[in-house]
Structures are given as C-alpha cells and as structure tokens.
C-alpha positions in Angstrom: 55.4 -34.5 -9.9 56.5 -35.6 -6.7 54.8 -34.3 -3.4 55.2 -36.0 -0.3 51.2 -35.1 0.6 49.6 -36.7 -2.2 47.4 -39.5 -1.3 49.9 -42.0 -3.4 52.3 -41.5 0.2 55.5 -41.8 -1.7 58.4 -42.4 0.8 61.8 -41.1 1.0 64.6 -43.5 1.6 66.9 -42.7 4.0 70.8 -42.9 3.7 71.3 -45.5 6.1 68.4 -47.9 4.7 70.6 -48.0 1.8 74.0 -48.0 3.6 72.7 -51.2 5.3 72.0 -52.7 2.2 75.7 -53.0 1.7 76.6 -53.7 5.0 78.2 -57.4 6.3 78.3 -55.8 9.7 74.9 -55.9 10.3 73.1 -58.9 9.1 70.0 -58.4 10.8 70.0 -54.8 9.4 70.6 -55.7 6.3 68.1 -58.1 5.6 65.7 -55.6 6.8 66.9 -52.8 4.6 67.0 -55.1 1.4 63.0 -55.7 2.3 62.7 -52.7 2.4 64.3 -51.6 -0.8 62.2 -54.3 -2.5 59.1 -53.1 -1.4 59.6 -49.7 -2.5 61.3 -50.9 -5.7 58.6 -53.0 -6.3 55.4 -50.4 -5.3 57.5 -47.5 -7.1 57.0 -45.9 -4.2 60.4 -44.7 -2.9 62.1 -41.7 -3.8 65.6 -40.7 -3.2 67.4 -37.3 -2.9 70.6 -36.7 -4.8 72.0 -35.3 -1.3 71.1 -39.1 0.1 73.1 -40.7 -2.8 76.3 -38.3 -2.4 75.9 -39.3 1.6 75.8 -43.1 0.5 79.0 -42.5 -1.6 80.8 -41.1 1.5 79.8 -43.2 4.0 80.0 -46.7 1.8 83.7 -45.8 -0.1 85.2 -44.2 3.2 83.8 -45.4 6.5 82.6 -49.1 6.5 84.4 -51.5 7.8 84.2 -53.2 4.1 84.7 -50.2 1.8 83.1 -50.1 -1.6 85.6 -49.7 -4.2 84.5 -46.4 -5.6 83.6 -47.8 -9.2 81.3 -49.9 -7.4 79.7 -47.6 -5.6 79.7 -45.8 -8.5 77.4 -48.3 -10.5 75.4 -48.6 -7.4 74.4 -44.9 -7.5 73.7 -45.5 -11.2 71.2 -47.7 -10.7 69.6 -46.1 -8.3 69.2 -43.4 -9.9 66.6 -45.1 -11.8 64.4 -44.6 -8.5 62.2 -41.4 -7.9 64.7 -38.6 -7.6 63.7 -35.5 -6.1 66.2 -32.4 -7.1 66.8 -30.2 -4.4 66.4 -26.9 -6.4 66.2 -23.3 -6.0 62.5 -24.2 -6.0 62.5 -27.6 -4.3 60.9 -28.6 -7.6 60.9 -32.7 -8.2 61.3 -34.8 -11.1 57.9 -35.7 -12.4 57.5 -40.1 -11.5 59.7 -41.7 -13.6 61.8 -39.4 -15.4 65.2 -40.5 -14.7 67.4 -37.9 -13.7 70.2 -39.4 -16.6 67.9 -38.3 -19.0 
C-alpha cells in the first residue's frame, strides 16, 4: 500500500507538473517538470491521483494555447497510469506499489 508517511516518502505529482510537461509556452517550466517526472519515474517514487489525471485531461485538451488532441491525451493518461495511482475511495484506500489500475 501506498501511505504518504512511510519512511519510502512517496510523492504525489501535481497536475501542473504534468501539464508543463506538455507545454511549448513555458520552456523553462517544462524542462523542469520533465526532470522532475524522470526522477520520480525513475525512483518509483511518484504517485498520481485519478482526480490529477482527469484535471490534466481538461486543462491539456481545452485550455492551452496548443491543445492536445484528445486521442493524445488520451494515450498520455494511459501511460501514466502505469505510475502509482492512489484511488480516491469511500475509504481513501490506495493501490498496493505497482498494481496498475488497468489491471
């Protein structure tokens, strides 16, 4: 299971870490965000919400200046949800580390 006090300090990514991955706008921002991404990709240390991934979907399909096309956006949100997902659940109860929520 995922808790956010275990001594392992997974880390929750935040919506706009992501969003700036995506983002020509903000070049500075975006190199920064992709660092960070790889970081946690590569520690396994990042865990995403399903609520961050539908706000991702908004934000990247219907307000950047360069809109996603929504297949690709789709795909995007595919593959990350090969990270750490943590359900949001009647009981807040997370998806043990590495059990894909596809599954």
């Amino acid at each position: 299971m995922i808790y956010m006090s275990d001594k392992n300090e997974y880390n929750f990514v935040d919506t706009n870490i992501i969003v700036y991955c995506f983002d020509d706008a903000t070049l500075i921002k975006k190199a920064t965000a992709l660092q960070i991404m790889e970081g946690l990709w590569n520690s396994h240390k990042g865990v995403l919400s399903l609520r961050v991934l539908k706000e991702f979907f908004v934000i990247v399909t219907r307000k950047l200046a360069n809109k996603m096309d929504f297949q690709d956006a789709r795909r995007v949100i595919h593959d990350l949800m090969t990270w750490n997902v943590f359900l949001e659940t009647k009981w807040t109860e997370p998806l043990p580390v590495g059990q894909n929520i596809l599954e």
